[in-house]
N, C-alpha and C positions, 0 to 999 in steps of 0.2 A: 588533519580533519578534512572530510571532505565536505566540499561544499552545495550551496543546493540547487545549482547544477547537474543534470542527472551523467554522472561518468561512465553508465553502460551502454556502448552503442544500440541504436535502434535494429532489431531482428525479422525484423517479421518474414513471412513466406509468402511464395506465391499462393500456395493454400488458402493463408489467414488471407490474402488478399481477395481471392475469387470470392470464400466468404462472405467478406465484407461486403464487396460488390453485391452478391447478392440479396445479401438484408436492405442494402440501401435499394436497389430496383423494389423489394417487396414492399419499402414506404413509403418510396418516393412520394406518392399521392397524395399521401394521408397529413390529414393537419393535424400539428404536434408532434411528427416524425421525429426529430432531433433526440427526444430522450430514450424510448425505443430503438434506434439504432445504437446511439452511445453506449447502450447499455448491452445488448449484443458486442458491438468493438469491445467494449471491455471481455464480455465474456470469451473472444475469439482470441483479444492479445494477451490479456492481463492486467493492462492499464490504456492509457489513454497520451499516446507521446503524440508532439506536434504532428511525426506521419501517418498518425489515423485521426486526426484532426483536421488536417487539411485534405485527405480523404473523402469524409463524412461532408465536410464542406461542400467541396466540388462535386461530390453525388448528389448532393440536396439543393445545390444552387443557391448555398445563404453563403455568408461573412464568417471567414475563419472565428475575428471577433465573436460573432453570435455562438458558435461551438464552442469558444475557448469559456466562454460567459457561463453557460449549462456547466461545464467539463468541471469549471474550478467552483460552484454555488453549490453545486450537492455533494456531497461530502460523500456519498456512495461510488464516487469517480476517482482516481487515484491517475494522475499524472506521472506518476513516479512508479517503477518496477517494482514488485513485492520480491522481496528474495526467498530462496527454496525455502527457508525460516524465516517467520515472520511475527517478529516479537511483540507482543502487545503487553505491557506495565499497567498496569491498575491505580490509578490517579484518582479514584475517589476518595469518597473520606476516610472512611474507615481507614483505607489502604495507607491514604497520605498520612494520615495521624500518626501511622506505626514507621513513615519513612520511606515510601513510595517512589516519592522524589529525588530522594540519593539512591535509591538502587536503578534508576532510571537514568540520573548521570553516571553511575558506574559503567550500565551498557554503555550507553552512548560513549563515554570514554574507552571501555575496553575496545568497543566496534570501530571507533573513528568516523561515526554519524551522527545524525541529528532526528528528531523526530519527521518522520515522511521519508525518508531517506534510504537507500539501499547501497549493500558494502560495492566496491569495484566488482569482486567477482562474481557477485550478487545472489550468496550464499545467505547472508541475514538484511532483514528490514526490519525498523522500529518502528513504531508507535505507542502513543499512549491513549487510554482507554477510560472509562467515568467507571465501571463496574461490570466484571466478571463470575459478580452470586458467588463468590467463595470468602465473606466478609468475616468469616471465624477464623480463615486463615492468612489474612494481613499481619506481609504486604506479599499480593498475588504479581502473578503473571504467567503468560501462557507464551507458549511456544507451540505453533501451528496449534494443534488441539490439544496439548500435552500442560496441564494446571500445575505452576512451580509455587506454595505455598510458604508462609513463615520465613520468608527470604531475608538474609542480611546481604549487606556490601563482598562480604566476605564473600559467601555461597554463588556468587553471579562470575565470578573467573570461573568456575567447577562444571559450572551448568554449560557454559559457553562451551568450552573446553567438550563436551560430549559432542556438542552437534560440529565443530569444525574439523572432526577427524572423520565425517561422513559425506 
């Protein structure tokens, strides 16, 4: 199982770096800069790892603390790599009624992760989800924009199975 730790070394480029640098010169100024940048880093890396955190920090002149505070509060920030698939389970009601929740521990079992999480190679990430508007076909889940409906325990090795030989 891995743990929640994130196992995938940080990447980034000198690219994503000039980037960055330059969204933070373009707010520096501005009050309330913090969530506008963030949300640029996100767009430039993907997520939000300690090194565009302490980044944005030291561009803006606040407390890593103060960054890490925004980073982990809105839930629109992901600290953790999204993998090239990125699993979202449907954990509403509907969903859950018909068993949402064991097809959600099967991933997680099959994958070797936990909700938030991204595999080592960092081909699949999970999560779970309140609702994906396919409530006729519980219990849903998506895979990038691909709708996996009427799922059992059974059907979730099959599905996987497609995107790990890609």
């Amino acid at each position: 199982m891995a743990n929640s730790i994130c196992s995938i070394p940080f990447k980034g480029t000198p690219e994503q770096e000039r980037q960055l640098k330059r969204v933070i010169e373009e707010h520096k100024e501005q009050p309330g800069a913090l969530m506008p940048v963030l949300q640029a880093a996100q767009g430039i890396y993907g997520y939000l790892p300690i090194e565009v955190q302490t980044m944005v920090a030291e561009g803006l002149g606040i407390s890593l603390s103060e960054v890490y505070g925004v980073a982990t509060f809105y839930a629109q920030f992901a600290l953790q790599p999204k993998g090239r698939f990125q699993i979202s389970v449907c954990l509403g009601t509907a969903c859950y009624v018909k068993g949402s929740g064991k097809i959600f521990d099967k991933i997680s079992e099959e994958l070797g992760i936990k909700s938030g999480e991204c595999t080592p190679d960092g081909k699949f990430s999970l999560e779970a989800c309140r609702c994906i508007g396919a409530c006729g076909l519980a219990p849903v889940m998506k895979i990038n924009d691909e709708v996996y409906g009427k799922l059992t325990t059974d059907s979730v090795a099959d599905i996987l199975k497609k995107y790990q030989d890609l």
